[in-house]
C-alpha positions, 0 to 999 in steps of 0.5 A: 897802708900798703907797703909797697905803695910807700916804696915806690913813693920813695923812690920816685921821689929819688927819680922825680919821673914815673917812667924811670921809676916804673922801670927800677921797679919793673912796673907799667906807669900806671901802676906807678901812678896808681900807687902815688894816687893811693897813698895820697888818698890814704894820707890826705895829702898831695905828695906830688906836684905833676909837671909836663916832664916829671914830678916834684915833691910838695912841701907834704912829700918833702916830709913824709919822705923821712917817715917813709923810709923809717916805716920801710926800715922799721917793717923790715926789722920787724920782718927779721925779728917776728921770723927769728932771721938774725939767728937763722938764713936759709938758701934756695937754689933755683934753676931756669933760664935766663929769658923766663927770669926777665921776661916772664917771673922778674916781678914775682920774684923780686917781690918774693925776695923783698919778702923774705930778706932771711933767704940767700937765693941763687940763680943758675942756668943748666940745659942738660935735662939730665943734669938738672934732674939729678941735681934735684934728686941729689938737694943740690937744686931746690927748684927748676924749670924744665922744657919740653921733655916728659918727666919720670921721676919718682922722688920729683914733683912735676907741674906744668906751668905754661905752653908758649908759641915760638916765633922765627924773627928778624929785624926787617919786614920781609916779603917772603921767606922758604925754608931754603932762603936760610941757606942765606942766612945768619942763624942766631942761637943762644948756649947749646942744650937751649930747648928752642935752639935744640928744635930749630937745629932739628928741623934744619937736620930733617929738611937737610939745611944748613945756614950760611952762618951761625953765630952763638950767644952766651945769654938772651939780651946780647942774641936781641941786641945784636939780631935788631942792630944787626939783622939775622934771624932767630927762633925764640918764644913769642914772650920774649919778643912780644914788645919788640914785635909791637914796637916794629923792632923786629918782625915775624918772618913770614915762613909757613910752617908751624912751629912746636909749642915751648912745653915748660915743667916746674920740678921740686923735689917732694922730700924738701924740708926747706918751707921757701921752696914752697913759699917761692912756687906759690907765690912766683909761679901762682900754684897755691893749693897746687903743692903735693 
């Protein structure tokens, strides 16, 4: 039986609704539904009652509820015990940016870290190159993502992971935009040393443009929220914007020109003993057999 089949059985019988539950657990409905569906099978039981505007426990979901939740505590003890993990931990640092973890690896890694309870994880966000290499070489971080630059770096593994297209997007459809027209315009950029805000401020420099305003943001979420409330345009990797572009939140700004792919590396340092750090590459990033 599935384990996570029985965790998402429990919590959508805390929500009662399979779109709140896909969003707690950062899946589409459907694999929600698809996971009910399952663990009915398997059991023989309707767990559910499907209803126009939710879903409400049968009298067989109202008592698997308290078998489910011992199966869950009893798999995670047995997770501790079969690893030793009540007399050992291990830490794993892992560096990258803020819009890779929640629009790209959020999944991957949460089901990671649901999977090994035994590890203390810490995120942090560097945008110095520089810095983030020689964190690697000194065993301060253990895992980073690094953009568009070409690694020289004996003691550190390098793996290009993937290539992304960056998009220029506003929150209204317009007619026709040059590249003057940002003269007029309100830049948006999240933290300097941001790889993409780097290009954008490259090609204004080659072409001697400067925006009518420029407002800085200190993380991705608050640069959306703002650029589809209140308008401004932005330079960011189509991944990031991929739904709000479908869902006509926001919209390409029809500039011709072609911007440079956003490049990005995996480096891991080879000298590691810490066998999470390579746990964690294969299964968040899909590199099994891949590790030197």
């Amino acid at each position: 039986m599935n384990i996570n089949f029985i965790k998402t059985f429990l919590v959508a019988s805390e929500t009662k609704n399979i779109s709140k539950t896909a969003s707690l657990l950062n899946y589409s409905q459907s694999t929600v539904s698809g996971h009910i569906e399952k663990l009915e099978n398997e059991l023989g039981v309707l767990l559910f009652h499907r209803k126009k505007y939710g879903v409400e426990l049968t009298n067989e979901g109202l008592t698997y509820v308290r078998y489910a939740q011992n199966i869950i505590d009893s798999h995670i003890e047995f997770q501790k015990e079969v690893r030793g993990l009540y007399n050992h931990s291990e830490s794993l640092v892992v560096n990258m940016q803020e819009s890779q973890y929640i629009y790209k690896y959020a999944q991957k890694i949460s089901e990671w870290i649901i999977n090994n309870p035994h590890v203390n994880i810490t995120f942090k966000t560097a945008h110095s190159n520089f810095y983030i290499k020689e964190e690697l070489s000194n065993k301060e971080t253990d895992i980073s993502l690094i953009t568009d630059e070409h690694i020289i770096n004996n003691t550190l593994n390098n793996i290009p992971i993937s290539e992304d297209q960056l998009v220029l997007v506003t929150n209204c459809q317009l007619p026709s935009f040059q590249f003057n027209d940002i003269e007029n315009s309100t830049l948006l950029v999240t933290e300097k040393g941001c790889s993409y805000r780097e290009q954008m401020e490259r090609i204004l420099f080659k072409n001697n443009i400067t925006p009518m305003q420029k407002i800085e943001f200190i993380g991705i979420e608050s640069l959306l929220q703002h650029i589809k409330n209140f308008g401004g345009i932005a330079l960011l990797p189509q991944f990031v914007v991929a739904q709000e572009l479908n869902n006509h939140h926001l919209f390409l700004v029809p500039l011709d020109y072609k911007f440079a792919t956003l490049k990005t590396n995996l480096l891991y340092n080879s000298n590691t003993r810490k066998q999470s750090v390579f746990s964690f590459i294969e299964n968040v990033f899909s590199l099994e057999g891949e590790l030197k």
